[in-house]
N, C-alpha and C positions, 0 to 999 in steps of 0.2 A: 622543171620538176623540183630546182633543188626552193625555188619560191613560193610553190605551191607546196609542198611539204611544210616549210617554216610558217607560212600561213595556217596549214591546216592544224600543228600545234598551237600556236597562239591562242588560234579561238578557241581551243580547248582549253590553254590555260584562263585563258579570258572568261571562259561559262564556269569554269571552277571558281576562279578567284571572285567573281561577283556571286555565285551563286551561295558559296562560305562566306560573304561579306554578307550578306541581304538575310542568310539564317542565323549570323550572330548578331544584325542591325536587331531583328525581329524578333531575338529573343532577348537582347537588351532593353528593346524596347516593351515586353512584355513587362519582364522585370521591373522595369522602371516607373510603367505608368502604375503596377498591382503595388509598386513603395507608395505613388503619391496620392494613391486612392487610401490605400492604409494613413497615412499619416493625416488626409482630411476626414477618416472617419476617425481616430483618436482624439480629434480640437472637438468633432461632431459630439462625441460622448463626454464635455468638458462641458460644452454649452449647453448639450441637456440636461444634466444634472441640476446647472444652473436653474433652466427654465422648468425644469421639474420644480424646485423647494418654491422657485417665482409662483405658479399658477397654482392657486385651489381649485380641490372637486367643487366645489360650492360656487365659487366663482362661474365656472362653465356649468354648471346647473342654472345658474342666475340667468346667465346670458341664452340658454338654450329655450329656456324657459319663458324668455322675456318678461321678467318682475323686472317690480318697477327699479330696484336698483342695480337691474343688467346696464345702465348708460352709464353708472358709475364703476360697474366693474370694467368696462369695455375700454375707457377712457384708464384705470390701470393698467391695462391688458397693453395699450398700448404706450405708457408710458415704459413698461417694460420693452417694449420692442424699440421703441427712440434707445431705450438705454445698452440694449444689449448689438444693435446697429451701431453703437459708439463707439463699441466695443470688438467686435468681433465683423467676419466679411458675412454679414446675414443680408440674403435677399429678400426675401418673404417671411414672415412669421402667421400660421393662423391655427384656426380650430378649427376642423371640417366635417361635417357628417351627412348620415344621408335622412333625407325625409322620407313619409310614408308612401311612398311612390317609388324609392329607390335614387331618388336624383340626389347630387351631389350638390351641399352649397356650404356655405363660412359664416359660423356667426359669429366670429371676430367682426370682419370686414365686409357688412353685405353687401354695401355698391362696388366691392372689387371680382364680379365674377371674371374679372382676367385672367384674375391669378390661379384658379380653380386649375388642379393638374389633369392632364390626360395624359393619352401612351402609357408606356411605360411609368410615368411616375403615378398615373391610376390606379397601375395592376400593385402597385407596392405600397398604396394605400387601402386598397381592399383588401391584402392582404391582411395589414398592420389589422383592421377592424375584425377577419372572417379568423387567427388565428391568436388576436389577442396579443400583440409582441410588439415590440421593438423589431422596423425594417428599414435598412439603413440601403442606399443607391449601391449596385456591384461596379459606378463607374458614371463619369459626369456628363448629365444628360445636359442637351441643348434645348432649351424653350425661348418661348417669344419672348421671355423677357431677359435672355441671355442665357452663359453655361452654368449651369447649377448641380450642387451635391444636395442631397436631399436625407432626411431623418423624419420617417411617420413612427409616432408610437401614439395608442391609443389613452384616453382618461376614461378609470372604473373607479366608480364610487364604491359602497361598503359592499353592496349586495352584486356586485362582482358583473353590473350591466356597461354597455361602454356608452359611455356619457360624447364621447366627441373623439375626434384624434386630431393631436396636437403636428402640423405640417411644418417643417422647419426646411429652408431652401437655402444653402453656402451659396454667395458670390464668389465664384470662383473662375471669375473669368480673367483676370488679371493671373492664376496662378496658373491656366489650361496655355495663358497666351505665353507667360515665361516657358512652359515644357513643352509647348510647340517649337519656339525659336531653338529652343536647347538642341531640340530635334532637329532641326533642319540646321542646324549649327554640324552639328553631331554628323549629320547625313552630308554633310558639304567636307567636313574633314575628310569622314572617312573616303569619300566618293575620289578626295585628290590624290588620298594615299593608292588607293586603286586606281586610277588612270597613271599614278607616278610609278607605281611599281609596276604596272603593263607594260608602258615604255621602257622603263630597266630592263623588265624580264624578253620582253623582244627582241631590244639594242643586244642582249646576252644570248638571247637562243641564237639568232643571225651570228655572232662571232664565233658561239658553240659549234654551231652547224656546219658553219663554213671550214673551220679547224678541221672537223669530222668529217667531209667529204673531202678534202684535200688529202688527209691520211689514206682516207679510202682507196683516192684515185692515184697515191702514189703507190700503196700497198701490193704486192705479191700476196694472194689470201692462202696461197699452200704453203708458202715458204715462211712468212711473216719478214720478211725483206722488201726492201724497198722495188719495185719493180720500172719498168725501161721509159717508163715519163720519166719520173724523178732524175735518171738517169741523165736522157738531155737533157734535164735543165743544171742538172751538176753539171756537165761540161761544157755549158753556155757561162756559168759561174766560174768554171775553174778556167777557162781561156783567157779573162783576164788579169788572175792569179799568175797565169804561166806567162805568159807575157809582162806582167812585172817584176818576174825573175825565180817567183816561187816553183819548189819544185811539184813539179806534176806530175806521174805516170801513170796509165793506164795499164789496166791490165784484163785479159779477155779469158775465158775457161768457157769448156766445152766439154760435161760430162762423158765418159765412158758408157756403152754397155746398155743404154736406157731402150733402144727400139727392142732389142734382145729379151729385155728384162719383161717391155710391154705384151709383147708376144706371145713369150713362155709362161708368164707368172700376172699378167691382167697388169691393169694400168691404174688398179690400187696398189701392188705392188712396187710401180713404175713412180708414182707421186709420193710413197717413202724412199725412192731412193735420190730422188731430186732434194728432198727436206732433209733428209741424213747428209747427204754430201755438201747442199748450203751450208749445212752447222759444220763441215770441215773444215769449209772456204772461209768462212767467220772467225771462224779459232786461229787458221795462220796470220789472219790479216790483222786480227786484237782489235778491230775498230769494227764490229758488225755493221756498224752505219756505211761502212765504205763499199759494201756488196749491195750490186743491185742482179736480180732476174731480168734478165733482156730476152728471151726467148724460152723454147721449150726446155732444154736443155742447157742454155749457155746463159752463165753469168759474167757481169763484168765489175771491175773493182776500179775505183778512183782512190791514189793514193799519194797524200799532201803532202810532203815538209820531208821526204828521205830518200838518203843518199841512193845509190849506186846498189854501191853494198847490201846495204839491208834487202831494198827490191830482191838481189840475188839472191840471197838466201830464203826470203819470204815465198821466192817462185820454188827453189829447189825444194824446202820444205814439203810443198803442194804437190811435186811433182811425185815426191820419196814416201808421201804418208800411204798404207795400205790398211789404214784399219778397216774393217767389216761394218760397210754401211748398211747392208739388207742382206739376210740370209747368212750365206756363205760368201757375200759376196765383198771384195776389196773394193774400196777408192778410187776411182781413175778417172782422168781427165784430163785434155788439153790444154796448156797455157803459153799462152801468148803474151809478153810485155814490149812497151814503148815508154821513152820517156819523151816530153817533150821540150824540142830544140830550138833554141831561139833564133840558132842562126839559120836553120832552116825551114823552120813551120810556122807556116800561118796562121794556124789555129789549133787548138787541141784535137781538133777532126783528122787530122794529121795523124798524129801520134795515134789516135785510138784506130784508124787504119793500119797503122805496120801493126799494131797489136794484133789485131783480127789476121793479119794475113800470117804473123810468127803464130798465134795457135790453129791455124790452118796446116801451116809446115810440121810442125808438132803433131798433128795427128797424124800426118801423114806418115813422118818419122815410124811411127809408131805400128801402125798399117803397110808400110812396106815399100811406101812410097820416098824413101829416102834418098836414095840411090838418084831417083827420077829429077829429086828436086835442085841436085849438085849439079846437073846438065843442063837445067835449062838458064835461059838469061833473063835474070830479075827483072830487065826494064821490057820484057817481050809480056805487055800484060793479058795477051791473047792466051799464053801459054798457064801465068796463075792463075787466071779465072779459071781454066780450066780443070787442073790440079784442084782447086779448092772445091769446085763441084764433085770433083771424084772421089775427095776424102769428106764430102759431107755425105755422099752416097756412101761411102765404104763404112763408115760405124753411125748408130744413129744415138 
């Protein structure tokens, strides 16, 4: 349960953290490619200007025209393209228009119908001609002859007709291929910080988790005390304590008055006065970590490093206190103490036995079995079992 739980956080944390990685990948990478679109339509509107003051209307009239000195404008036409390829990452340079038929060709270059665009850089050349403007790529298309940004704007002579439209294509494939790597650079960093921080975050849930179910499972949930595991494994630790000389004693309680209380007044009732009277046991002992819940009613205390003395007053304390745990109701409880003895216990199970059996006699005292208990003979264990069953019947 408790691996199937840490599992099924995980992958929660896991679809969160990639899923905010991959929506800020996505929108960095928006960002990033809408910068480097921008910054090649910026060089875009450099080089036209250029090739704007370069090309006359007259010129692309010549050549449209085919006079006889379109082969010498053509032959300019492309000394400025040698020049401005020296110059700048230009792929293509031409004039394109349609003929009377609607077909598309170049009379810059007419054995280059290669170059002639479709797709998408068609529709932004028809545009450039059917709206008269300046249409520059929203984003770097791929053609046969590699990745290219594109710039149609059309050529109007005086009387405002369009003589041709000027096609301009960025080689920009050396700059598509550095912010690809960036990218997958980018996407490689990021991808190890999120596998490394997966690993962290799991290595921590699992210690998280494991803290937290131990708390759990030592916990008392009504009392907020530690409850009767914690308990034997304190006195599986503390046996070795006592046996290197340290002092040890146990000590056993056994509330008053609770079957009574459950009876009369309901067993919400009954669960404030088991939490009221822990916080009694707590306050003589000054060490709340040394009380644990061992049963419905009875708690028990492990207590380190003191004398004699203190025990005895710690217990008469507990015994004497009557404040008003519920109701109108007083304090009360049996207690039982043992220390344990080197020269005669084996183990602290020892000791936490005479404890249990002195608040057994304790209640008894107290119920009326006192008397009974001066008669019989301590080592006749037929006879305490018995007694002890009779004062666990006689108060609950």
């Amino acid at each position: 349960m408790k691996n199937s739980l840490i599992r099924r956080m995980y992958l929660i944390l896991l679809i969160t953290v990639f899923a905010v990685a991959g929506g800020v990948l996505a929108v960095v990478y928006a960002i990033s490619f809408r910068a480097l679109i921008n910054d090649i339509k910026y060089r875009t509107e450099g080089v036209r200007e250029y090739i704007v003051d370069a090309i006359c209307v007259s010129d692309v009239t010549a050549v449209g025209d085919g006079l006889e000195a379109a082969s010498t404008v053509r032959e300019s036409l492309m000394v400025t393209l040698d020049h401005l390829n020296s110059i700048v990452n230009l792929k293509q340079l031409y004039i394109a228009n349609f003929d009377d038929s609607g077909n598309l060709y170049t009379s810059l270059v007419p054995e280059a119908g290669d170059v002639l665009p479709s797709g998408r850089l068609l529709d932004d050349l028809k545009r450039s001609v059917d709206e008269v403007m300046l249409v520059t790529g929203s984003t770097i298309y791929h053609t046969g002859h590699g990745r290219v940004y594109t710039a149609f704007w059309p050529v109007i002579d005086t009387g405002g007709n369009v003589l041709g439209v000027v096609c301009m294509e960025f080689d920009v494939a050396e700059i598509y291929r550095s912010y690809k790597l960036m990218l997958i650079y980018s996407l490689g960093v990021s991808g190890s910080l999120v596998i490394l921080f997966s690993i962290v975050a799991y290595l921590y849930m699992s210690r998280s988790t494991e803290n937290i179910y131990k708390m759990i499972a030592y916990l008392d949930l009504l009392t907020g005390y530690e409850n009767r595991m914690a308990y034997e494994q304190r006195l599986t630790a503390c046996d070795v304590l006592a046996k290197q000389g340290e002092s040890v004693a146990i000590m056993v309680f056994d509330l008053n008055n609770l079957k009574a209380v459950n009876d009369t007044c309901g067993h919400k009732s009954g669960d404030a006065l088991i939490k009221n009277s822990a916080d009694v046991l707590a306050y003589h002992l000054g060490r709340p970590e040394w009380l644990y819940r061992i049963g419905g009613d009875e708690f028990a205390a492990v207590l380190i490093g003191l004398s004699w003395g203190e025990l005895q007053e710690i217990q008469e304390n507990i015994r004497n206190d009557n404040r008003i745990v519920m109701d109108d109701m007083p304090f009360s409880c049996a207690v039982g103490m043992a220390r344990f003895d080197r020269s005669g216990d084996k183990s602290i199970r020892e000791a936490m036995q005479r404890a249990d059996d002195a608040m057994y006699e304790d209640k008894r005292f107290s119920k009326g079995y006192g008397q009974k208990l001066l008669e019989i003979d301590k080592k006749d264990k037929s006879n305490v079992s018995l007694l002890r069953e009779q004062a666990k019947n006689a108060v609950g």
